[in-house]
C-alpha positions as a Markdown table, in Angstrom:
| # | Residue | x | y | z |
|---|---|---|---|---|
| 1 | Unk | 0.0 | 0.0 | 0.0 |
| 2 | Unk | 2.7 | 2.4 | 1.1 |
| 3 | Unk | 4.7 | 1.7 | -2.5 |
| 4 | Unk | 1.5 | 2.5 | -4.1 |
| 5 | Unk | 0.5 | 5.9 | -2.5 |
| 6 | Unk | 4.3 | 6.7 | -3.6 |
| 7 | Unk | 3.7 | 6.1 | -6.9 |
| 8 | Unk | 0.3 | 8.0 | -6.8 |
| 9 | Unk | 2.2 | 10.8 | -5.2 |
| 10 | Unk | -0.2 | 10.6 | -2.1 |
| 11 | Unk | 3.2 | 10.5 | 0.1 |
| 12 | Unk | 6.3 | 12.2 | -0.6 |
| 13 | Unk | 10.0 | 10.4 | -0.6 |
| 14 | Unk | 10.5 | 11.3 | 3.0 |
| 15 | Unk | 7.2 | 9.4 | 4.6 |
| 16 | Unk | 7.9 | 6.8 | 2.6 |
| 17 | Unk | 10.8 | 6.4 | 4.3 |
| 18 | Unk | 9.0 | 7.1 | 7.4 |
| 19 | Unk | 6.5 | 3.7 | 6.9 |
| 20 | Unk | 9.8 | 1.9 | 5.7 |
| 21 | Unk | 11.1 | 2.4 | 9.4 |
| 22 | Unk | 8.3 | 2.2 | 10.8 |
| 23 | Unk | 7.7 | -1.5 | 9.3 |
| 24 | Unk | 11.3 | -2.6 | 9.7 |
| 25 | Unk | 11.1 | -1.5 | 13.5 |
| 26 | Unk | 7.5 | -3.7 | 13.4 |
| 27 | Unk | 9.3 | -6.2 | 12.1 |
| 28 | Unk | 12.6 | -6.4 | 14.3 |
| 29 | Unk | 9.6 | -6.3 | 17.1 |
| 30 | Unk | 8.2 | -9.6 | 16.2 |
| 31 | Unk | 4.9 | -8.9 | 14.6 |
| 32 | Unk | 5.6 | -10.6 | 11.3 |
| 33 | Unk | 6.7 | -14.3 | 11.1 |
| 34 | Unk | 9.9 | -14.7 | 10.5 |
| 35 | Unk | 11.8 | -17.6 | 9.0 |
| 36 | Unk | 14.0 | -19.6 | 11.6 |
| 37 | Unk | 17.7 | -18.4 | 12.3 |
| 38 | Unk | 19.3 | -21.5 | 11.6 |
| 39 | Unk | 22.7 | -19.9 | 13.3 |
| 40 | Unk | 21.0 | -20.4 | 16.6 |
| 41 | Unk | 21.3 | -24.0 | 16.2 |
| 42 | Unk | 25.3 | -24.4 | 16.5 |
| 43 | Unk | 24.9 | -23.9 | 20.5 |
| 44 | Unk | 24.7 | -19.7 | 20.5 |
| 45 | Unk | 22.3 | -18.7 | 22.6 |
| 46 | Unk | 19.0 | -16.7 | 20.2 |
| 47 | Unk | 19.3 | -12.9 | 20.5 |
| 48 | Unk | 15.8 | -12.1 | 22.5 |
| 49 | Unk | 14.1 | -10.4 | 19.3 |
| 50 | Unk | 11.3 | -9.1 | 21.1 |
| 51 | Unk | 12.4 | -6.8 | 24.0 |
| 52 | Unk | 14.2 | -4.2 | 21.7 |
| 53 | Unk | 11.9 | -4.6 | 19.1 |
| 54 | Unk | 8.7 | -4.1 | 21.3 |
| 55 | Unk | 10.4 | -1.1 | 23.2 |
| 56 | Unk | 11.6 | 1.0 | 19.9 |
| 57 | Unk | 7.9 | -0.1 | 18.5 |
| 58 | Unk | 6.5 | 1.5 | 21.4 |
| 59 | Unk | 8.1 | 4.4 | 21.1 |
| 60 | Unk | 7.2 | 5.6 | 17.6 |
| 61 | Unk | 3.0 | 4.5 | 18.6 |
| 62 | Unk | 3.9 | 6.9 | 21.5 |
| 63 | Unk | 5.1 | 9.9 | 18.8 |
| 64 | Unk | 2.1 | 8.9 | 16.9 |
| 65 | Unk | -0.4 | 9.2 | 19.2 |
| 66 | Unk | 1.2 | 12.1 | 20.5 |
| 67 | Unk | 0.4 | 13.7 | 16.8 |
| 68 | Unk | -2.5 | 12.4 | 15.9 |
| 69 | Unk | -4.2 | 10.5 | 18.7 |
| 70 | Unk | -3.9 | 6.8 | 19.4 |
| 71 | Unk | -7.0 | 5.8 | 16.9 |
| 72 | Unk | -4.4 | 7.9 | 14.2 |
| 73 | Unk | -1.2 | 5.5 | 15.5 |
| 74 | Unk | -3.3 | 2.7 | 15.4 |
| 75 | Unk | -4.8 | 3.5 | 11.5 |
| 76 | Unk | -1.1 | 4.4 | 10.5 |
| 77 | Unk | 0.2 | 1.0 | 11.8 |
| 78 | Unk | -2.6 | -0.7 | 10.5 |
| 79 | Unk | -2.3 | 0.7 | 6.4 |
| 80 | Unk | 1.8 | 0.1 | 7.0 |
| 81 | Unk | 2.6 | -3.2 | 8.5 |
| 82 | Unk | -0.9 | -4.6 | 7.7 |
| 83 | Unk | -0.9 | -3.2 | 4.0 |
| 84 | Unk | -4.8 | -2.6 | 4.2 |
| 85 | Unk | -6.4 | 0.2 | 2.0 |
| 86 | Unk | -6.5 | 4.0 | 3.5 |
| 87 | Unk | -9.8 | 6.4 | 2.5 |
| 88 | Unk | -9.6 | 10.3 | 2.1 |
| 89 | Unk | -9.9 | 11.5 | 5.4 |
| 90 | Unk | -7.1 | 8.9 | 6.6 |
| 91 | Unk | -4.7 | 9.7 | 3.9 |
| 92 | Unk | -4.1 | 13.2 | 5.9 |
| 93 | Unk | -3.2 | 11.6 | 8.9 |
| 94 | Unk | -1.3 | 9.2 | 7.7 |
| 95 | Unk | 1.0 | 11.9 | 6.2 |
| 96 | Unk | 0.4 | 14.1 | 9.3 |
| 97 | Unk | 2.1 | 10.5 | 11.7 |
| 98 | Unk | 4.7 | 9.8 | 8.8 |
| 99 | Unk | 5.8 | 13.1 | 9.0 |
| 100 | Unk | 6.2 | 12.9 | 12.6 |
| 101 | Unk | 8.0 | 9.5 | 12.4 |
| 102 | Unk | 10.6 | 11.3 | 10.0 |
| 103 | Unk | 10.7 | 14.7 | 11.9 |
| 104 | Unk | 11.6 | 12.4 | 15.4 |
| 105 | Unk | 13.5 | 9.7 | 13.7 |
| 106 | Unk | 15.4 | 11.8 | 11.1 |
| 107 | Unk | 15.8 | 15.0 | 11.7 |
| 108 | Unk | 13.6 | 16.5 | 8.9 |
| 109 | Unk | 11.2 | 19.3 | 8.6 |
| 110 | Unk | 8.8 | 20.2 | 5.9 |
| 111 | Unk | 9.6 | 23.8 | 4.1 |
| 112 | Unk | 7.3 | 26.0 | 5.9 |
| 113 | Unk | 6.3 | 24.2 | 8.5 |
């Protein structure tokens, strides 16, 4: 969904990075199956994949919310990591929480805002 709003110029190049983080950091957290680490097998003790992930997930819903209530966090989370369809009226808060994600996590700011 994200890859498509790109190409339909609903997002810019920045959120689109934003949604790429935010489902990498969903990912690292645990809520996508993964395929087994087969390293863990030779005796190494498994990294714990979920603490991290959960906390640094937490934290970005928490700069979501903070912009655009928690029903916005949980709509942007839902039409990134869950690819499911976004109508009009979302659209503007997902750019409003993506924009947030990459002003927090990157460092960016919008010309004239």
């Amino acid at each position: 969904m994200i890859d498509t709003l790109l190409m339909n110029d609903s997002i810019d190049l920045d959120q689109h990075r934003a949604a790429e983080h935010l489902m990498n950091v969903a990912f690292k957290a645990g809520m996508f199956i993964k395929t087994p680490d087969l390293t863990s097998f030779g005796g190494s003790k498994p990294k714990n994949i979920y603490s991290y992930g959960l906390i640094k997930f937490g934290e970005i819903t928490k700069v979501l919310a903070g912009e655009i209530t928690e029903a916005g966090s949980d709509m942007v989370v839902r039409v990134v990591c869950e690819d499911q369809p976004v109508n009009a009226d979302e659209l503007t808060l997902l750019r409003v929480g993506l924009d947030a994600i990459d002003r927090v996590y990157f460092g960016r700011k919008k010309p004239g805002g």
